[in-house]
N, C-alpha and C positions, 0 to 999 in steps of 0.2 A: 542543435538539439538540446545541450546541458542548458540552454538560458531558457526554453519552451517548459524544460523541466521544475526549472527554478521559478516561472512563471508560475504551473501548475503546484507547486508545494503550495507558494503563498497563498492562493485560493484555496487550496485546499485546509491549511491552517487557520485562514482566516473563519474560516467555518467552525473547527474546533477551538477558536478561542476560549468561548467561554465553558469548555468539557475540562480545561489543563490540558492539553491533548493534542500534537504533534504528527504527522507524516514525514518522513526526513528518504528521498530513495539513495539506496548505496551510489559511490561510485563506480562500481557494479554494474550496477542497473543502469544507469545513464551513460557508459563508454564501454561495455562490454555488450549488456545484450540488448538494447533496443535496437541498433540496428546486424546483429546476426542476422548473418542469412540464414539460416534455420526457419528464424519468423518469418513465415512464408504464406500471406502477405507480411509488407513490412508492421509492426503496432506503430502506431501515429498516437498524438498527443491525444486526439478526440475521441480517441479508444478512449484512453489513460482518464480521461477528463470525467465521461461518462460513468465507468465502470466506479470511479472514485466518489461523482455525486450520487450512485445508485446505492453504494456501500455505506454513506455516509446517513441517506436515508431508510436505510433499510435497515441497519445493524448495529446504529450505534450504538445501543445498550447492550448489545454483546462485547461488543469492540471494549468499554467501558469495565464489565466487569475483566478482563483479560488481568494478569500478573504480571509481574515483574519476570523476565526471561521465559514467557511464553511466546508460543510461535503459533504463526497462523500462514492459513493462504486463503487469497480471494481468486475466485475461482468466476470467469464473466461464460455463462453459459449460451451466449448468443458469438462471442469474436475467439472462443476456446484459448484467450489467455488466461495466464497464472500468473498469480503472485506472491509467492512464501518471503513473510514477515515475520520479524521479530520483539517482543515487547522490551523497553526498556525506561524503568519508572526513574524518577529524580526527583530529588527535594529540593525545591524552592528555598532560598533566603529566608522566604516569609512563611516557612511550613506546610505548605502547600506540597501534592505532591503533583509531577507534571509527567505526562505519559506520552514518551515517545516511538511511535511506530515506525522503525526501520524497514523499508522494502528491500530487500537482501536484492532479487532479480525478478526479469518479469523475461514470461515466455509465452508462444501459442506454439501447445500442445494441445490436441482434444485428448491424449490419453494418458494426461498429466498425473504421474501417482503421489499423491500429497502425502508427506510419511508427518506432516502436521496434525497434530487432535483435534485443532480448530479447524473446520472452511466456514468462513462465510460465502455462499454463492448467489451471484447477480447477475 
């Protein structure tokens, strides 16, 4: 599962190359709750995969203006997972600044309470 994840990051980075802009999921997220039995079905990559091209097309310019130590969650309104995110900005060498979104966890809840100000939902 960790290397299907690491699979998915690089696509999913590869897309935000050119934003500065990063997806990075905790080790959390990848050895604690992807496979909880709680998610009940299990989340599979093709969720993950999905929910990440939908969010990426759908919200980037949100995702964009976010801060530095904001939180969000992406919220997939058709497979009722969640996912409460973190922002974390860094400055580049070359002054640049580079925005990395940490996935703290991912869960399927449909009565997920987001105590986040942001949702983006897809």
């Amino acid at each position: 599962m960790a290397d299907e994840i690491t699979v998915l990051e690089t696509i999913i980075n590869q897309k935000l190359t050119k934003e500065n802009m990063s997806f990075k999921m905790s080790v959390h997220f990848v050895r604690d709750r992807m496979n909880d039995p709680r998610n009940n079905p299990s989340i599979n990559i093709a969720e993950l995969h999905s929910i990440f091209n939908k969010l990426l097309t759908v919200h980037i310019s949100g995702l964009m203006r976010l801060k530095h130590n904001d939180t969000f969650n992406i919220r997939c309104l058709t497979s009722d997972i969640n996912i409460p995110c973190a922002v974390e900005k860094i400055r580049l060498s070359d002054g640049r600044v580079h925005q990395r979104n940490i996935a703290i966890t991912v869960m399927r809840k449909k009565d997920f309470k987001a105590k986040d100000p942001v949702e983006f939902k897809v």
